[in-house]
SEGULUM-239535 format. One record per residue (C-alpha): y, x, z; residue in one letter. Coordinates in Angstrom, 3 decimals. Each point is the difference from the previous one (the first is absolute). Last residue first. Layout:
N
DRENTI          y          x          z   rest
DRENTI          Y          X          Z      A
...
END
This chain:
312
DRENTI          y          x          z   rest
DRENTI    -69.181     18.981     70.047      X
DRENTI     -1.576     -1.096      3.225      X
DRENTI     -3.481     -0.695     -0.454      X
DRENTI     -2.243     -2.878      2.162      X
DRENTI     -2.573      1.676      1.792      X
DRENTI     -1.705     -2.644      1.968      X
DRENTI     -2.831      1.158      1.673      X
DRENTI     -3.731      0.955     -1.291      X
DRENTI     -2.125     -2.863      1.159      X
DRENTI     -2.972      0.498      2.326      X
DRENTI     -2.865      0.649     -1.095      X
DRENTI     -3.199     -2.625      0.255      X
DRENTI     -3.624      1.664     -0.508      X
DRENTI     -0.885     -1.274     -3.136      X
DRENTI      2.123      1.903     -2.197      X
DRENTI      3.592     -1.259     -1.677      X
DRENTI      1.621      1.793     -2.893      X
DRENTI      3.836     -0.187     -0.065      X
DRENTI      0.546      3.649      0.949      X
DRENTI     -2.240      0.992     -3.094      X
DRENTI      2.767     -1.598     -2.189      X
DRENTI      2.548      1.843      1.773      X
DRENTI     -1.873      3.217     -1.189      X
DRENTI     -0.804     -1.022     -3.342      X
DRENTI      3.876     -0.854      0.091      X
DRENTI      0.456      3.844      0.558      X
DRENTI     -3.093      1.575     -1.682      X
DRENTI      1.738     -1.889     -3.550      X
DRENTI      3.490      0.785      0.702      X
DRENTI     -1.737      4.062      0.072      X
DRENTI     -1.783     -0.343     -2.995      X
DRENTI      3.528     -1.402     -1.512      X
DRENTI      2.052      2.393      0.964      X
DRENTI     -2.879      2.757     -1.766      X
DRENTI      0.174     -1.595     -2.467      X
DRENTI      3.735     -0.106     -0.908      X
DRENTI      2.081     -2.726      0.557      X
DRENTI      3.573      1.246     -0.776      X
DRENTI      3.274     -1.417      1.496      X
DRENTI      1.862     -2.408     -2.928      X
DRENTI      2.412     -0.943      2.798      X
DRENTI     -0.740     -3.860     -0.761      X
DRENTI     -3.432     -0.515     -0.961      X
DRENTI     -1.634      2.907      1.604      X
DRENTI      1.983     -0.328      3.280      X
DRENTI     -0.898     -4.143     -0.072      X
DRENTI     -3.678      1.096     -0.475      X
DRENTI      0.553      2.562      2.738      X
DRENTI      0.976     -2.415      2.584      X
DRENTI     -2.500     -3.297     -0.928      X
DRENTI     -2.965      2.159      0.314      X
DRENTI      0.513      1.910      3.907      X
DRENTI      2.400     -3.551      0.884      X
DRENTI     -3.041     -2.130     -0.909      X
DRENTI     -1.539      0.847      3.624      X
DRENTI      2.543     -1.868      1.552      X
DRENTI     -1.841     -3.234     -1.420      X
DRENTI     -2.509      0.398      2.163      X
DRENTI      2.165      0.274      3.480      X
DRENTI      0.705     -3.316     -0.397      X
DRENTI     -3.498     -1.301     -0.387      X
DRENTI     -0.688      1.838      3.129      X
DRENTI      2.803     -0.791      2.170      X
DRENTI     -0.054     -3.966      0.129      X
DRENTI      0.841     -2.876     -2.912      X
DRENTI      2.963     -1.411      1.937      X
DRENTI      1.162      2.222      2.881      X
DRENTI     -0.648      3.594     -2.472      X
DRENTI      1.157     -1.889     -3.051      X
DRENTI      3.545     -0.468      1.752      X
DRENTI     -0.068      3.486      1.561      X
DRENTI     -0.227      1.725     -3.539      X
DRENTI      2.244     -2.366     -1.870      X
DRENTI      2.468      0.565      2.826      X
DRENTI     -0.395      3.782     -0.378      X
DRENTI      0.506     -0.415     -3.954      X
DRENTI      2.856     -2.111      0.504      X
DRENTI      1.988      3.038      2.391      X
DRENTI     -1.692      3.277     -1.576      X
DRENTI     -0.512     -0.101     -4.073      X
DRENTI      1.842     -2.793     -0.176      X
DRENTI      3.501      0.161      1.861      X
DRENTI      0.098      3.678      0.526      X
DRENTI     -1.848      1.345     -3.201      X
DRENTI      1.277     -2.525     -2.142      X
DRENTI      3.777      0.609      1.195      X
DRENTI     -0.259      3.678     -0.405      X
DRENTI     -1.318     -0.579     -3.527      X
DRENTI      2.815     -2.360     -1.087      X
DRENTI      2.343      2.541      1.489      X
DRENTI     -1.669      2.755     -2.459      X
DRENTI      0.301     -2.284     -2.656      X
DRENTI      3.560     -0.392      0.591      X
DRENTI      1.014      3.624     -0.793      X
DRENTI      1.042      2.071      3.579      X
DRENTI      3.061      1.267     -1.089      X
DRENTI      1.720     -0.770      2.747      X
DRENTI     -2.497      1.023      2.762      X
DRENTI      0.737      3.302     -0.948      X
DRENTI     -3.062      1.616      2.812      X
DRENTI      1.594      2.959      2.007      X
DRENTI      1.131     -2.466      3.073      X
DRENTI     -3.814     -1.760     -0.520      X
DRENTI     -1.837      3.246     -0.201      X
DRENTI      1.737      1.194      3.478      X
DRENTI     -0.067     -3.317      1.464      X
DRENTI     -3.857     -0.092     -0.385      X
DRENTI     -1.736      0.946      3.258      X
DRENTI      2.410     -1.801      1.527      X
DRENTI     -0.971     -3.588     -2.465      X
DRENTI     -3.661      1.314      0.787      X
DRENTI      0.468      0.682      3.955      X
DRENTI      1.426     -3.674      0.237      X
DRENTI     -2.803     -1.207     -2.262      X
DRENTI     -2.921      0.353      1.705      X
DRENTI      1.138     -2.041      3.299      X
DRENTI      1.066     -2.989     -2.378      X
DRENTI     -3.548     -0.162     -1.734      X
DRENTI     -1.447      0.366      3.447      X
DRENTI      1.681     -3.129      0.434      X
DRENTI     -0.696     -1.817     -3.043      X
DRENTI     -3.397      1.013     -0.010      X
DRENTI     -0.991     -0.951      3.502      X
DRENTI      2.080     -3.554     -0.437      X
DRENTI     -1.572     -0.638     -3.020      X
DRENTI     -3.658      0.578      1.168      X
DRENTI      0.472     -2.257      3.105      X
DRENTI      0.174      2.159      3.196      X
DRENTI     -1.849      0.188      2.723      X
DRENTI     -3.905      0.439     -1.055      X
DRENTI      1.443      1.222     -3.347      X
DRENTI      0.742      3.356      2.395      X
DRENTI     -3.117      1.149      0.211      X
DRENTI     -0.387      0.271     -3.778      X
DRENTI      2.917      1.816     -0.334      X
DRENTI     -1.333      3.621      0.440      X
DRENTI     -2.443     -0.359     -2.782      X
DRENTI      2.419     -1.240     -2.546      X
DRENTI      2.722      2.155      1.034      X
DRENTI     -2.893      3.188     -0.096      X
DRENTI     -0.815     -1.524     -3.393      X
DRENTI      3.290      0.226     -1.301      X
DRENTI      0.631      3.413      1.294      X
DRENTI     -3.719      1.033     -2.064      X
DRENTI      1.171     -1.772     -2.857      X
DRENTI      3.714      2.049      0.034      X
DRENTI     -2.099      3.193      0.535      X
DRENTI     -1.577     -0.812     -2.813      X
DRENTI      3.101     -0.803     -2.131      X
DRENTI      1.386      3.407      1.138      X
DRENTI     -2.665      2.064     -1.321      X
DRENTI      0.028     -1.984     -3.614      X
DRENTI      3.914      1.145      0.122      X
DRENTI     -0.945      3.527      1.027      X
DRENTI     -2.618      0.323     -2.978      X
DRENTI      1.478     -2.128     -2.542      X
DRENTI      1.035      2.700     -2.364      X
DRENTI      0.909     -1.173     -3.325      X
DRENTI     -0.859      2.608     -3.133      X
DRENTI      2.572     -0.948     -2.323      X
DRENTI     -0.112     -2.024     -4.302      X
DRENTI      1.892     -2.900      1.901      X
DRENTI     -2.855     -0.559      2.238      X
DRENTI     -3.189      2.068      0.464      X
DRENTI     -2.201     -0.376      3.622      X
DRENTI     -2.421      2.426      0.905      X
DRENTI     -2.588     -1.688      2.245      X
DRENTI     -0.771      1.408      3.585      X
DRENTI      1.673     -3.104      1.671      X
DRENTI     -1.796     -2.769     -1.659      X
DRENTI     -3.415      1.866      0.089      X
DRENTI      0.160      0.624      3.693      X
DRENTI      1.160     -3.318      0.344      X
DRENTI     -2.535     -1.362     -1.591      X
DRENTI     -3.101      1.824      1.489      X
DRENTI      1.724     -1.168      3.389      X
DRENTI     -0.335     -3.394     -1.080      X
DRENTI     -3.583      0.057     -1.003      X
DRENTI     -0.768      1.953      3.563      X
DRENTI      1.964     -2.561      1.630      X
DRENTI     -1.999     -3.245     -2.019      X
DRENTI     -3.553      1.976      1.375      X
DRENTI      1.337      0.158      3.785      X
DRENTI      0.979     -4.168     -0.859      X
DRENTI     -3.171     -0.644     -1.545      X
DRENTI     -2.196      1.825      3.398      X
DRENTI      1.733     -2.522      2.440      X
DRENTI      3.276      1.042      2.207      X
DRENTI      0.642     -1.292      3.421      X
DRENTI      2.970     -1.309      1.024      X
DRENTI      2.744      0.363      2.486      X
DRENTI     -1.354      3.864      1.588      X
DRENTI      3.550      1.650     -0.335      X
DRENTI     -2.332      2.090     -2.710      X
DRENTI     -1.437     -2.901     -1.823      X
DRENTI      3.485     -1.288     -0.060      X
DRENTI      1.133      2.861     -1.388      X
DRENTI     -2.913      0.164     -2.697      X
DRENTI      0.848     -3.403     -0.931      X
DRENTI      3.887      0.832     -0.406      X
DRENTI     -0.714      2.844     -2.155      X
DRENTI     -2.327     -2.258     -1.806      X
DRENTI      2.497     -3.060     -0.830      X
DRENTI      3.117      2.543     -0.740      X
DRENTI     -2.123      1.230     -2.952      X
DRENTI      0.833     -1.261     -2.624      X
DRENTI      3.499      0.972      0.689      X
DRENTI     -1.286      3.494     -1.775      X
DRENTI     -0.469     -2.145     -2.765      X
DRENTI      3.892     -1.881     -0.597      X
DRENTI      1.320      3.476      0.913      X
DRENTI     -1.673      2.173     -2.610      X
DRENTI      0.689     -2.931     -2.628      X
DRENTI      3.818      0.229      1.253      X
DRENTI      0.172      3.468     -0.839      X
DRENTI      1.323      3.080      2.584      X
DRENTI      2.613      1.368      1.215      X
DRENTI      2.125     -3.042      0.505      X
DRENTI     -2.776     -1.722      1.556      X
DRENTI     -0.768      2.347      2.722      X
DRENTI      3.832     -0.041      0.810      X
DRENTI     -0.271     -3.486      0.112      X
DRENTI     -3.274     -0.360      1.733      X
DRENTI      0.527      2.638      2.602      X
DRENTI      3.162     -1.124      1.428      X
DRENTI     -0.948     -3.985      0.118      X
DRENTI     -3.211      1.295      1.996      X
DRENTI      1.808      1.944      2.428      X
DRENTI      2.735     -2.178      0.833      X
DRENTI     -1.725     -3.207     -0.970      X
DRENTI     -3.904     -0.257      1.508      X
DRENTI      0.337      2.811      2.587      X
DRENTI      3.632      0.222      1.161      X
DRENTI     -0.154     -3.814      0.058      X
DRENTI     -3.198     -0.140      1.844      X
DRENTI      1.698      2.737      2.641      X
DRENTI      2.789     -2.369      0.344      X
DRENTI     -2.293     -2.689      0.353      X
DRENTI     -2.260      1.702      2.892      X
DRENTI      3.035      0.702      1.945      X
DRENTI      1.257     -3.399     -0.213      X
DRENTI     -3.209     -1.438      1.401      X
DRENTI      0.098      0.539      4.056      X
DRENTI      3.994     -1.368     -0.427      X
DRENTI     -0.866     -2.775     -1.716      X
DRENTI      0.615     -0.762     -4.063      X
DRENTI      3.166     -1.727     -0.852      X
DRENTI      0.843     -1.673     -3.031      X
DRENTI     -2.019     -2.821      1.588      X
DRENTI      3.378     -0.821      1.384      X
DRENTI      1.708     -1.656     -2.949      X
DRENTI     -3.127     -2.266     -0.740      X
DRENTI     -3.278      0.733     -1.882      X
DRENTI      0.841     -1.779     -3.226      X
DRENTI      3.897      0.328     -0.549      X
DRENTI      0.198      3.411      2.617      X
DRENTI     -2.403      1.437     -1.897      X
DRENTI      0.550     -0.764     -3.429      X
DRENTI      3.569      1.411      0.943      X
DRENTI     -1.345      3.223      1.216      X
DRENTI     -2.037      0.215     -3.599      X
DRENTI      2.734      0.003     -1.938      X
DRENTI      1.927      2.534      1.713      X
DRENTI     -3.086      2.395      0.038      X
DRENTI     -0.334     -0.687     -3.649      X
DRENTI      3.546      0.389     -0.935      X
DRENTI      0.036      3.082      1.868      X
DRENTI     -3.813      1.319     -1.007      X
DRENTI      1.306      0.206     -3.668      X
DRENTI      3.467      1.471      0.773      X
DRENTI     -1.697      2.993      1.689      X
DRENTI     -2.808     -0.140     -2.114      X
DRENTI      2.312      0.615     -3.449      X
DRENTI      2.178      2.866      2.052      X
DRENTI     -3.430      1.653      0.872      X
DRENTI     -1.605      0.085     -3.058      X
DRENTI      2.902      0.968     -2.122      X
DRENTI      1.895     -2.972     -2.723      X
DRENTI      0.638      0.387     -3.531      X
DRENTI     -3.734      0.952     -1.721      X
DRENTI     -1.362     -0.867      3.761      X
DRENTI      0.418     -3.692     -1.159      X
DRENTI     -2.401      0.722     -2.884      X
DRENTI     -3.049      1.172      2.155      X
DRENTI      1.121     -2.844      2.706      X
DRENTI     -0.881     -2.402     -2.615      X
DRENTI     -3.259      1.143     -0.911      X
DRENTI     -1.136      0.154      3.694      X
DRENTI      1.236     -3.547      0.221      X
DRENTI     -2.012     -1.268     -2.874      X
DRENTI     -3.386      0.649      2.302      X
DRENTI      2.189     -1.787      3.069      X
DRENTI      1.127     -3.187     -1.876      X
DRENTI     -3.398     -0.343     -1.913      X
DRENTI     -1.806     -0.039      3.432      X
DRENTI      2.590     -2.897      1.068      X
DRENTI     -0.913     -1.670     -3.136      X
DRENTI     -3.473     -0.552      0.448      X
DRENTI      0.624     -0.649      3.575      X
DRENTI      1.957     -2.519     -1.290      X
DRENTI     -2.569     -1.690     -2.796      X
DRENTI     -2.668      0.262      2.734      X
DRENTI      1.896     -1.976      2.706      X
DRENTI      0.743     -2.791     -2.901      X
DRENTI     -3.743      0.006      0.066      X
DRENTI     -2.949      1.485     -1.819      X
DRENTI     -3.934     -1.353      0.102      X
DRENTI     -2.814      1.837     -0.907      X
DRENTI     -3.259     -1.505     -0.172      X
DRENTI     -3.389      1.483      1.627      X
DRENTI     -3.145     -2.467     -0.701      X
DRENTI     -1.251     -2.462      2.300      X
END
């Protein structure tokens, strides 16, 4: 019987979930016109955080907002990981450099974490998936070593490119590190609440930036951005996420976060007007070569690469 392809209403919103986080990096470029990093995330993971403690307590019950004793340790240091750390670096990563350099170099959250788990001995890795890292790695290298031109300037993106790696390997580390954990706790209830834990020290972190920051004349496109990003880009696209993940499984929902390294910069390209040169390009193209290798299959079974859903 021949292969067909068939697409559900699942498909159409993971479809747009992926669209909500490769637009998202766009967005936050123009919010940070108005609004800093840090005073932006601080309000952006507040809304979020408070969101998401009320999902909780609505569908898991007021109590599961706890975690036990043994396990609250091991949250706070997931939230410290995944959203204090991580949250830091990406903004101020992003803000220094373009959103096409960003939208790549997220490529390749899926192979850091494979090589993680590799190394915390979860998986074992087949020969397509050491040849897709090696692709990837080519990419970045060309991604971050190319000399970007906007508004008639030299751009460095050199520290900011630097801080959106370390920012994939954090998120991978959370990934990694939380795996254990889904044994205990549903996915939304880990998130939420290591969401919560990683916030406190970013909202501190940030009351300097936010008492300097004129909140007043903050234009209303920059609100409508901060909204987008909390509500969309972090709360809908999360239950999107873990809502495929219970109905259609892991795998084919992990798929469709691989869009995020093509969607991102075509939506920086079309809207910011960032440059595409060549070499950006050549270096897109070892990227998703590089996912694409991670997707091969070889006769000897391997296991599947975790879920490494993005956080943008």
């Amino acid at each position: 019987m021949a292969p067909h392809l068939r697409f559900t209403v699942d498909d159409l919103w993971l479809f747009l979930m992926v669209n909500i986080w490769a637009l998202n990096l766009t967005v936050l470029k123009v919010v940070f016109r108005e609004m800093t990093p840090l005073a932006f995330n601080a309000a952006r993971f507040t809304l979020a955080s408070l969101v998401f403690a009320g999902l909780i307590a609505w569908l898991e019950g007021g109590r599961r907002l706890w975690i036990e004793g043994a396990d609250l340790p091991k949250v706070v240091l997931l939230g410290l990981m995944g959203h204090t750390g991580y949250q830091l670096c990406f903004v101020l990563g992003l803000h220094l450099t373009t959103a096409t350099h960003a939208g790549l170099i997220f490529g390749t959250t899926p192979l850091v974490i494979a090589v993680l788990s590799t190394l915390k001995g979860h998986e074992r890795l087949a020969w397509p998936i050491w040849a897709g890292l090696a692709s990837s790695a080519t990419g970045v290298i060309l991604t971050v070593s190319g000399r970007q031109v906007q508004g008639g300037r030299a751009l460095s993106t050199l520290g900011g490119d630097a801080l959106l790696l370390l920012a994939v390997l954090l998120w991978a580390l959370y990934t990694v590190h939380s795996k254990p954990m889904l044994g205990r706790y549903s996915p939304l209830r880990l998130t939420g609440l290591s969401m919560i834990a990683g916030t406190v020290p970013l909202v501190l972190i940030a009351l300097p930036a936010c008492g300097r920051l004129d909140w007043g004349a903050v234009g209303w496109l920059s609100w409508g951005g901060l909204g987008y990003s909390a509500f969309l880009a972090v709360v809908l696209s999360y239950l999107i996420w873990y809502r495929s993940v219970a109905r259609v499984g892991s795998a084919r929902t992990a798929v469709y976060g691989n869009l995020v390294p093509v969607l991102g910069p075509l939506f920086a390209v079309w809207l910011l007007r960032e440059p595409l040169t060549g070499q950006l390009a050549l270096g897109g193209g070892c990227i998703v070569t590089g996912i694409i290798l991670t997707r091969v299959r070889v006769h000897r079974p391997a296991a599947p690469l975790p879920r490494a859903e993005f956080s943008v």
